[in-house]
C-alpha positions as CSV (number, residue, x, y, z in Angstrom):
1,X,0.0,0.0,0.0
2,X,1.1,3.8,-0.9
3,X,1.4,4.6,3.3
4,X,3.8,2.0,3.5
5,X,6.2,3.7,1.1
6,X,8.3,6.6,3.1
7,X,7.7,10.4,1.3
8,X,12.1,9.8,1.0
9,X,11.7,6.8,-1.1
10,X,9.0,8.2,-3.3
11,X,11.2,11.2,-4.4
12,X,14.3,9.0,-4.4
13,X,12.2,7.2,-7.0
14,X,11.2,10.1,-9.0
15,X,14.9,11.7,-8.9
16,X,17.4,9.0,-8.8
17,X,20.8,10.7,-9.3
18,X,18.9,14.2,-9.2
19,X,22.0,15.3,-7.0
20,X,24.5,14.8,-9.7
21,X,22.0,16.2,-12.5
22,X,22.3,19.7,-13.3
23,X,19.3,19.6,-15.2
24,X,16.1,17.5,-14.7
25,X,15.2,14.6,-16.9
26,X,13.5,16.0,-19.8
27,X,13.9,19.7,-19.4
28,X,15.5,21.3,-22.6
29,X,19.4,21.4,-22.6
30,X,19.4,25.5,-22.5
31,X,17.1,25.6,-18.7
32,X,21.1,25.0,-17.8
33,X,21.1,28.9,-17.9
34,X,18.1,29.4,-15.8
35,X,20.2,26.7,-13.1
36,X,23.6,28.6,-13.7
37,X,21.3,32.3,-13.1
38,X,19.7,31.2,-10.4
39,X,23.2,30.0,-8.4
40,X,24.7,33.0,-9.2
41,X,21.6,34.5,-7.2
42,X,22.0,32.8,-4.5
43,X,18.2,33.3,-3.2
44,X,14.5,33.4,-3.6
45,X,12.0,35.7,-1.9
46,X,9.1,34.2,-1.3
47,X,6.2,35.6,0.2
48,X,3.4,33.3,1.0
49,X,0.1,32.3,2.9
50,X,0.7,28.5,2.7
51,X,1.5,27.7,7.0
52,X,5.7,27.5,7.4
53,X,4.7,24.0,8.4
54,X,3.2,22.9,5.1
55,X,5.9,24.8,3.2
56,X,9.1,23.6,5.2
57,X,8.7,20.0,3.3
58,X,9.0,22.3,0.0
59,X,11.8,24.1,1.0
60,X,13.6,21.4,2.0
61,X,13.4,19.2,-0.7
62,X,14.3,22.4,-2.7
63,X,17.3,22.7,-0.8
64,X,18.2,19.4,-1.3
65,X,17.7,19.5,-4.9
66,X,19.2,22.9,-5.5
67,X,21.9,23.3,-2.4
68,X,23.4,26.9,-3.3
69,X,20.1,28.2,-3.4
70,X,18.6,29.4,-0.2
71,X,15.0,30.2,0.0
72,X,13.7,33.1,2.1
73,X,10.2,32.0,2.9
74,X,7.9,34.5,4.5
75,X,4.6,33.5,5.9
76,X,1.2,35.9,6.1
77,X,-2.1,35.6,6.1
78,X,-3.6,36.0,2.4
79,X,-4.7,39.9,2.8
80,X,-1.1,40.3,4.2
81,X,1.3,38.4,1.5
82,X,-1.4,41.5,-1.2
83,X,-0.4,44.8,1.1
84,X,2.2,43.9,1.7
85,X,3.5,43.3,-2.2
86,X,1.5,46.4,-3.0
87,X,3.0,48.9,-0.5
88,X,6.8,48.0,-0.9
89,X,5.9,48.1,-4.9
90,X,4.7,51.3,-4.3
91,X,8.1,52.3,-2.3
92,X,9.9,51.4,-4.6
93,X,11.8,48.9,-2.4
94,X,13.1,45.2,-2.1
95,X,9.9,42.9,-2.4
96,X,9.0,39.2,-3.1
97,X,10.4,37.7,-5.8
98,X,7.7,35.2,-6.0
99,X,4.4,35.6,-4.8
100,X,2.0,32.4,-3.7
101,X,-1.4,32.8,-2.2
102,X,-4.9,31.2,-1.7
103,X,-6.7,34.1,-1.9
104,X,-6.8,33.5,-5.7
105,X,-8.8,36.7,-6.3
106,X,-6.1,38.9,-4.9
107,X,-3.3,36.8,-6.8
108,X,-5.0,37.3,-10.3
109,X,-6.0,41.4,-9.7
110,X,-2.3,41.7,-9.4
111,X,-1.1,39.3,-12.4
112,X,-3.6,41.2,-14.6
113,X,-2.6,44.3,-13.5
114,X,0.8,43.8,-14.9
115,X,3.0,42.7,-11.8
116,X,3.3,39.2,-13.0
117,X,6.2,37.8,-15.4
118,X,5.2,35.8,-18.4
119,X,7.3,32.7,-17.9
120,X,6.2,29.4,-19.6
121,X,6.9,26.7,-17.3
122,X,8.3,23.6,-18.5
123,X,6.0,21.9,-16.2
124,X,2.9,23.7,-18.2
125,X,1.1,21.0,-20.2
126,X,1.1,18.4,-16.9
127,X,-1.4,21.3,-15.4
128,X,-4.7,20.9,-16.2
129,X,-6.1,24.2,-18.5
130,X,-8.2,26.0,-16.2
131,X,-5.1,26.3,-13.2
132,X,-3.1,28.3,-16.2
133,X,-4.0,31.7,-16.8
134,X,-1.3,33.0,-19.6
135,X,1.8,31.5,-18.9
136,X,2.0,33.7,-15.9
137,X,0.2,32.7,-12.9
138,X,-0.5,28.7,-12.5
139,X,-2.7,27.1,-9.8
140,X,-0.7,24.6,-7.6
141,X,-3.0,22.7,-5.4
142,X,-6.0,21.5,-5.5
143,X,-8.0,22.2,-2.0
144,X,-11.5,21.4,-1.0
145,X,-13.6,24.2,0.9
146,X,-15.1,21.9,4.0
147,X,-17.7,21.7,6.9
148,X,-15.8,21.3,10.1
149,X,-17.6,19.9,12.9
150,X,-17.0,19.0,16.4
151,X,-17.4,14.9,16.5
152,X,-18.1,14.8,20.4
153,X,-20.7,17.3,20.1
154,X,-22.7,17.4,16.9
155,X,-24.9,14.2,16.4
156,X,-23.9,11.9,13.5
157,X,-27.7,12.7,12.2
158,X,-27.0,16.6,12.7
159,X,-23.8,16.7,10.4
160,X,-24.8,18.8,7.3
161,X,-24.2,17.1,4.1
162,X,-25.5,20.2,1.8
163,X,-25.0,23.6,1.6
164,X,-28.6,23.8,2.1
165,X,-28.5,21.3,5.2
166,X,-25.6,23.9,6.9
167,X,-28.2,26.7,6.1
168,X,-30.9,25.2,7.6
169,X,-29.4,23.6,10.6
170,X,-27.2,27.1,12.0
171,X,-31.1,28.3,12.7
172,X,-31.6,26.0,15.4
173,X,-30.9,27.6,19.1
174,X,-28.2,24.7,20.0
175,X,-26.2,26.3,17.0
176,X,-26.4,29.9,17.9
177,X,-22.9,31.9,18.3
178,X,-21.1,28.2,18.0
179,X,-20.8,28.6,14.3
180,X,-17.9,29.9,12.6
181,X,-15.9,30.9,9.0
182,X,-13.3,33.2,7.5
183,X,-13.9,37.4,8.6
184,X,-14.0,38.3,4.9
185,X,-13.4,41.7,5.5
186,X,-10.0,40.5,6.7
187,X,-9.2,37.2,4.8
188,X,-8.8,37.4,1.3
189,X,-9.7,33.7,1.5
190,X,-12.5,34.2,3.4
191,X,-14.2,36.7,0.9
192,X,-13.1,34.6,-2.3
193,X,-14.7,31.5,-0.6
194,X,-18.0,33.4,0.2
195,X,-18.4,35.4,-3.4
196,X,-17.9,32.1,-5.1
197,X,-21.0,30.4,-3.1
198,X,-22.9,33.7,-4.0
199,X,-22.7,32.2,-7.4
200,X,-22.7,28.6,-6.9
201,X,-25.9,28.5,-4.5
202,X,-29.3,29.3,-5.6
203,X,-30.4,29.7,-2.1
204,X,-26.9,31.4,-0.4
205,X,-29.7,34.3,1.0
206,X,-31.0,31.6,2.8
207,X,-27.6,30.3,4.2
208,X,-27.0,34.2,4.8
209,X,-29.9,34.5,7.0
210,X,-28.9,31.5,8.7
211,X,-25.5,33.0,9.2
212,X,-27.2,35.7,11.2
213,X,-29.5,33.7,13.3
214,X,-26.0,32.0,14.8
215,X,-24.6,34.8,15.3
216,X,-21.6,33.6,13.1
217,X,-18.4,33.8,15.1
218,X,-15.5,34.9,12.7
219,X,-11.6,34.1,12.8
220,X,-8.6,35.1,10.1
221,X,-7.1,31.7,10.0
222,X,-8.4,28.2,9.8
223,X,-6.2,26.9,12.6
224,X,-7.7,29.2,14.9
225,X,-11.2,27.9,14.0
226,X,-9.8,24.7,14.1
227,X,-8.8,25.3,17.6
228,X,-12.0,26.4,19.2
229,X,-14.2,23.7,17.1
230,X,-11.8,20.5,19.0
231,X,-12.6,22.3,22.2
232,X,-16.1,22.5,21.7
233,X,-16.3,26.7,22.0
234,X,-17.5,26.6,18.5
235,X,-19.4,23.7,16.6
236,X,-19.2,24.0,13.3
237,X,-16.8,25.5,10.7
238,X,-18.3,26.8,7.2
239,X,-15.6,27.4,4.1
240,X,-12.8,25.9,6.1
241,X,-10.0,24.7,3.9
242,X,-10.2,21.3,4.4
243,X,-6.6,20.6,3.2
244,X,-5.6,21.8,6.8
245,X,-8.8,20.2,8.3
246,X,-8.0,16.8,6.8
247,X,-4.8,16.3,8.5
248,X,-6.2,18.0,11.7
249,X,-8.7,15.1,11.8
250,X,-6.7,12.3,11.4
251,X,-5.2,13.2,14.6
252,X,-7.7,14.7,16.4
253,X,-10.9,12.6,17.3
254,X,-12.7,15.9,17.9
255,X,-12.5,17.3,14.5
256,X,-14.9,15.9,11.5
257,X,-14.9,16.9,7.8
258,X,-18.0,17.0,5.3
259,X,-16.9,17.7,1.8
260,X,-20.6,19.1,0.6
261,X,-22.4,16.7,-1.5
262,X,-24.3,19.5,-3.9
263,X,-20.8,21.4,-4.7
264,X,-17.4,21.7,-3.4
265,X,-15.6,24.6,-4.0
266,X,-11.8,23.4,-5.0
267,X,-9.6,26.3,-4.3
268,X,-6.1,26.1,-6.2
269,X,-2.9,28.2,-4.5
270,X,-2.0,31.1,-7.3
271,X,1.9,31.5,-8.0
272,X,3.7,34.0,-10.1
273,X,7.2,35.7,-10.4
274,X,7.0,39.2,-10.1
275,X,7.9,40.8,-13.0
276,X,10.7,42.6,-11.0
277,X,11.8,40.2,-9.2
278,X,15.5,40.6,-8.1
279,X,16.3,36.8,-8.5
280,X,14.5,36.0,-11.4
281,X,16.2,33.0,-12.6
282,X,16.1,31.2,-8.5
283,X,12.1,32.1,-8.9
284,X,11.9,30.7,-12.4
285,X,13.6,27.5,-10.4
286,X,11.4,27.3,-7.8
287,X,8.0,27.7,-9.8
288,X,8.9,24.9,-11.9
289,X,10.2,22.7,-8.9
290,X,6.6,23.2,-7.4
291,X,5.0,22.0,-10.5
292,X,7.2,19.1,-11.3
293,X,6.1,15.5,-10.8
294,X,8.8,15.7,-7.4
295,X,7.3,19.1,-6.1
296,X,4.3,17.7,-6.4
297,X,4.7,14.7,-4.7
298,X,5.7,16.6,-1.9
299,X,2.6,18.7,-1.6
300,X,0.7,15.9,-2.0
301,X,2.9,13.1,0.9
302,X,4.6,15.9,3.3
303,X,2.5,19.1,2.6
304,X,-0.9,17.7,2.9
305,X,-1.9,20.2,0.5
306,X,-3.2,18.1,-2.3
307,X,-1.7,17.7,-5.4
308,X,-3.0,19.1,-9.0
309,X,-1.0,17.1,-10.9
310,X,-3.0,14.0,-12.1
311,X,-0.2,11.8,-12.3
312,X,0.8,12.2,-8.7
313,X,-0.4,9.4,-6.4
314,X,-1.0,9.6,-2.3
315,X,-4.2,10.3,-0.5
316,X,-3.8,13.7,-1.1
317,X,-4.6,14.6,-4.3
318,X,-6.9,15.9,-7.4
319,X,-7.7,12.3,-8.3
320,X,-8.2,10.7,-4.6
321,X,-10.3,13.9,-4.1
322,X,-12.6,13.9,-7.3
323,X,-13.3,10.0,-6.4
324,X,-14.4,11.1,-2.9
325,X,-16.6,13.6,-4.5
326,X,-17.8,12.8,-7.8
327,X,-16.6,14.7,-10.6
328,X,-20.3,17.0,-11.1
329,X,-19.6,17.8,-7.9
330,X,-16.0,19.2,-7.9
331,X,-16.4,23.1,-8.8
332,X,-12.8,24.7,-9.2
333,X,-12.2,28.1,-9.1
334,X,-10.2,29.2,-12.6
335,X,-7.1,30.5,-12.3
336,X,-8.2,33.7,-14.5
337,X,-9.6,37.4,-14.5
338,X,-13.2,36.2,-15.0
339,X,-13.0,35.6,-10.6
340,X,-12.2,39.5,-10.0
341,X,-16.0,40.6,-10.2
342,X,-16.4,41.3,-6.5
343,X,-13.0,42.7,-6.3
344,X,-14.6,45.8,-7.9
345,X,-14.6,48.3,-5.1
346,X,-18.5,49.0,-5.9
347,X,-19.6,45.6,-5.8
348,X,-16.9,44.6,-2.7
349,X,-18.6,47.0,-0.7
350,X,-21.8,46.3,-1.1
351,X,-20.9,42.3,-0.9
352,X,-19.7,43.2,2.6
353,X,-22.5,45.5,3.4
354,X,-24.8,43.2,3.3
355,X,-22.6,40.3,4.9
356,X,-23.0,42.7,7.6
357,X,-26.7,43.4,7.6
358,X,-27.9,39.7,6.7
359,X,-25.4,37.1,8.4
360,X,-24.7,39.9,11.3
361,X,-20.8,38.9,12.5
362,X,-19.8,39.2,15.7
């Protein structure tokens, strides 16, 4: 069985002698240059919201794969890894020279703006179409949006298997102010997540509503919702990336995940090189280490973050997922422009105002 193999024996499989070869198996003889550049550079610059955790198994195997190269990893929440960009952009200082986020929204206003560099990865036809938005920012994961709930507390006949079976039972009084999801005036995630359902879910004014009858509880980050559902301050967890959830459960007997049976929402962490990036060849590196069949692998077996790649195998990824699903089912959010509607300052701020009025946050 796959859990019997070791995550070091997979990649020692997929890589054999990759310590001795300057350039991967099948990569044209020229991407010498781009391994050459990026020594000479020493570094990478990455500013992220994936958890240091997660990451560290990247930036290992990185390391290991390309020693000289070190890789300065900086972790923020999604809203963060976006001001942060902007405002040193603006100053006209030292920024990121790669930039990877799940708030995919915020990632794709600033590739279409022009801060992205055009770089066709060699890894580009093992992607599937939708995660590739013009050979400048690629999707990297594949990530359900879950229902969290607390297994000691919420009754096997209670747990929601619909969006419209969430909506319905958040109204009851053993629900109200034990309900929580992303702040999405504060979570780029968080709003992404929510915008989407407004388009996926006929009836999201009912789930809304129902929002506001719990007296939703809101939080930045899933591990803090996380947190309070396993101690039983909070029951259940709506838009919860259930990446991060999945792994939480498998070691905590308090945490169950419901990926919803009408749609899941498959988010899909957006990476680009910034078209000014200082070590542009070291980012050019690392972008096409996190798409190969080896950086995948990793995402999948020590990230937990599940793989897009379809010919990765491990629990974690696109093609264990879309079983557990169904393929109707699986909804992915396209790496592409089309997504920015609500970022539109008109339509953001009316989103939020009546987030505010209907689901009343606390």
């Amino acid at each position: 069985m796959f859990a019997k193999k070791t995550l070091a024996a997979i990649l020692s499989t997929l890589c054999a002698g990759a310590a001795f070869a300057q350039v991967p198996a099948g990569y044209p003889a020229d991407y010498q240059k781009i391994i050459d550049g990026a020594k000479k550079e020493g570094k990478v610059v990455i500013y992220s919201a994936t958890d240091s955790k997660a990451a560290a198994f990247l930036v290992k195997d990185f390391n290991a794969l390309y020693p000289g190269i070190s890789v300065e990893y900086n972790d923020m929440n999604s809203t963060e890894v976006y001001n942060r960009f902007i405002s040193e952009v603006a100053a006209g200082g030292t920024t990121a020279d790669v930039m990877w986020s799940s708030a995919m929204d915020l990632q794709m206003k600033l590739a279409s703006e022009g801060y992205a560099l055009k770089y066709r990865s060699v890894e580009v036809s093992k992607i599937p179409a939708w995660a590739v938005w013009d050979d400048t920012a690629y999707g990297t994961t594949f990530e359900p949006a879950a229902i969290v709930y607390n297994k000691r507390l919420v009754d096997a006949k209670e747990v929601p298997q619909t969006h419209a079976d969430f909506a319905k039972l958040i109204t009851q009084p053993k629900f109200k102010d034990k309900v929580t999801t992303y702040d999405i005036e504060k979570s780029g995630l968080g709003f992404m997540f929510m915008t989407q359902d407004a388009k996926e879910n006929a009836q999201f004014a009912a789930l809304e509503a129902g929002f506001g009858v719990a007296k939703v509880r809101v939080q930045s980050s899933t591990g803090t919702m996380l947190e309070r559902i396993s101690s039983g301050e909070n029951l259940l967890g709506y838009n919860m990336l259930g990446s991060y959830a999945l792994v939480r459960a498998k070691t905590d007997p308090s945490i169950g995940v419901v990926l919803p049976k009408d749609y899941t929402l498959i988010l899909s962490r957006v990476q680009f090189i910034n078209k000014a990036a200082k070590n542009i060849n070291a980012a050019k590196l690392w972008t096409d280490y996190l798409l190969s069949q080896r950086g995948q692998t990793v995402v999948a077996n020590g990230a937990k973050l599940f793989a897009i790649r379809a010919d990765v195998t491990g629990e974690t990824t696109s093609a264990d997922l879309i079983k557990q699903i169904g393929a109707a089912n699986v909804k992915p959010i396209p790496v592409h422009p089309v997504i920015l509607q609500y970022l539109e300052p008109t339509k953001r701020m009316a989103f939020l105002k009546n987030w505010k009025d209907t689901a009343g946050k606390k």
